[in-house]
Legacy VTK file of the C-alpha trace (Angstrom):
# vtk DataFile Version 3.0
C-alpha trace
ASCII
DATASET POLYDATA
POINTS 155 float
123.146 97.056 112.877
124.571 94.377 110.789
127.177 94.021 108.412
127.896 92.330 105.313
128.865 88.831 106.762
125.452 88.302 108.587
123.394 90.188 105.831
125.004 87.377 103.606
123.642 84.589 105.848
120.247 85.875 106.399
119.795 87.277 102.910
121.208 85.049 100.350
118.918 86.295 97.696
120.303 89.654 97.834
123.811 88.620 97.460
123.841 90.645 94.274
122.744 93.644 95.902
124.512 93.618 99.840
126.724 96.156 100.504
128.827 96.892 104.162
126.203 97.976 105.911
122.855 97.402 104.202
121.153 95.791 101.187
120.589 97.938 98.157
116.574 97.892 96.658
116.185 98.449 93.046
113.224 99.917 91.162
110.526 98.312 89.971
106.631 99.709 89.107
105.756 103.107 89.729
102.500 104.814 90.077
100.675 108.078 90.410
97.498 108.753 92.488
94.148 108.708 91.143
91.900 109.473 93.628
92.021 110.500 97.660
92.505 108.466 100.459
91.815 108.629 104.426
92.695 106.973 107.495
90.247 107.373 110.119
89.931 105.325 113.576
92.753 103.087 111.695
90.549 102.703 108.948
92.344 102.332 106.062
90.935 103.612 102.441
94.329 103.929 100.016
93.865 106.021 97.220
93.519 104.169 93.915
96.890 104.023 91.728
97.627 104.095 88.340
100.891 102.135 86.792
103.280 104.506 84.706
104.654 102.509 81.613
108.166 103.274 81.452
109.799 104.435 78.162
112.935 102.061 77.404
112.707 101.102 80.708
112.834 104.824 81.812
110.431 106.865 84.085
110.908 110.011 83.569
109.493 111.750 87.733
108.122 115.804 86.568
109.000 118.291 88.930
107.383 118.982 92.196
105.383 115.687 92.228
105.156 112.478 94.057
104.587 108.935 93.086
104.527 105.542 94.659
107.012 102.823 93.760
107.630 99.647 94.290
110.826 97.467 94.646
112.102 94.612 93.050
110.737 91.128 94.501
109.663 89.947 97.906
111.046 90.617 101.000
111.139 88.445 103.825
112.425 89.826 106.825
113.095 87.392 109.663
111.173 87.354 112.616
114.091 88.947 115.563
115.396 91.151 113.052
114.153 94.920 111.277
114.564 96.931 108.455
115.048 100.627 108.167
115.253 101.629 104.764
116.985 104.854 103.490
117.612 106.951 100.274
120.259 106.618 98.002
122.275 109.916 98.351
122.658 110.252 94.947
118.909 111.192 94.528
118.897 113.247 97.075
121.602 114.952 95.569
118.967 115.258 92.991
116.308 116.842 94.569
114.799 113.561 94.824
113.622 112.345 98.218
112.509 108.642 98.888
110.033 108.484 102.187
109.917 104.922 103.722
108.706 103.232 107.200
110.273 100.374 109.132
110.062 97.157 108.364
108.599 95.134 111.298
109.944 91.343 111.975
108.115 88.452 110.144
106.979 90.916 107.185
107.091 89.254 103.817
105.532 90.894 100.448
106.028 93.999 97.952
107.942 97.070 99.680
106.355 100.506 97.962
107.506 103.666 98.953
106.927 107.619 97.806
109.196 109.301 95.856
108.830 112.683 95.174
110.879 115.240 92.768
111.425 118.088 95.136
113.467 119.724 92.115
112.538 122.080 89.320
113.159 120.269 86.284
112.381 116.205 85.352
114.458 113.355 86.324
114.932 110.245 84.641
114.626 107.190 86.441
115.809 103.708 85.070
114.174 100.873 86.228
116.224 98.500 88.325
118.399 101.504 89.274
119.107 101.063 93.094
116.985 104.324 94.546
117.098 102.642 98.356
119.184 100.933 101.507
118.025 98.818 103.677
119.671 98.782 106.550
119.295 95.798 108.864
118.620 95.299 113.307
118.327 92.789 115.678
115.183 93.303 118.087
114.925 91.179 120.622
111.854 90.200 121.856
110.011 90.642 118.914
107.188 89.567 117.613
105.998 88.706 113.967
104.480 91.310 112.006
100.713 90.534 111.113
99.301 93.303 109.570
97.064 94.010 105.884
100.049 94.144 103.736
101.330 90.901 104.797
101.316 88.695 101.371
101.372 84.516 101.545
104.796 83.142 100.747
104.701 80.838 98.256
107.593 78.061 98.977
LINES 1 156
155 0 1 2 3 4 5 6 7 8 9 10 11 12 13 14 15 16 17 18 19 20 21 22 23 24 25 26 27 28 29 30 31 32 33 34 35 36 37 38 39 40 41 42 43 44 45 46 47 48 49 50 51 52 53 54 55 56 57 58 59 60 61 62 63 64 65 66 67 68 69 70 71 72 73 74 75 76 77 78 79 80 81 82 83 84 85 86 87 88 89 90 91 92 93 94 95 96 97 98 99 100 101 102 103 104 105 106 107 108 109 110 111 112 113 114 115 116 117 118 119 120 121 122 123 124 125 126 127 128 129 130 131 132 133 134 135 136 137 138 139 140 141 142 143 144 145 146 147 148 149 150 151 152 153 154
């Protein structure tokens, strides 16, 4: 795993947001599910979303329901390197659990994860508020991640 040094030199656009051992994601858009979904013989058919305006910059998560979020900016992971990304503890402290996958080498676009109030009552949410960790690993031998949510990086 890497530390802060060589998260600095890969990631200089998170120098805000690097901590000892990972990078912390903030916040951004968050949605709720409008309609079903399936994935059969790797077909893919996501269920359509619908954005939640925050209030004051506040989402306000009701109990025992899940939403989609996404998180601040691009990311650009370098091709020989992956991301694992964790929760915060303080939401799950919360009741609140944050379900993410890995981060292949090469991947650059929008990261969107579930989050899900697991609690009984509502939780407030500001947006920006860091709700994730990325935590960072060399893989050698890889390959560059080419799959359908790759986005074009505009330089």
């Amino acid at each position: 795993m890497l530390g802060e040094e060589e998260l600095l030199q890969l990631f200089p656009e998170y120098k805000e947001d690097i901590q000892p051992s990972g990078i912390d994601l903030r916040a951004d858009k968050l949605f709720k599910q409008c309609t079903g979904g399936s994935l059969i013989d790797n077909n893919k058919n996501l269920p359509e979303l619908e954005e939640i305006e925050p209030e004051d910059n506040i989402y306000t998560l009701e109990p025992h329901t899940s939403y989609s979020i996404t998180i601040q900016g691009k990311t650009k992971i370098p091709v020989g390197y992956t991301m694992l990304y964790l929760p915060r503890s303080t939401l799950l402290r919360s009741f609140i659990s944050v379900h993410t996958a890995v981060g292949d080498p090469g991947f650059y676009g929008t990261l969107q994860f579930l989050i899900v109030n697991n609690g009984n009552y509502p939780f407030q949410l500001k947006k920006g508020e860091r709700i994730a960790q990325a935590v960072v690993f060399e893989v050698k031998g890889s390959g560059k991640y080419e799959g359908s949510y790759q986005e074009n990086e505009v330089i």
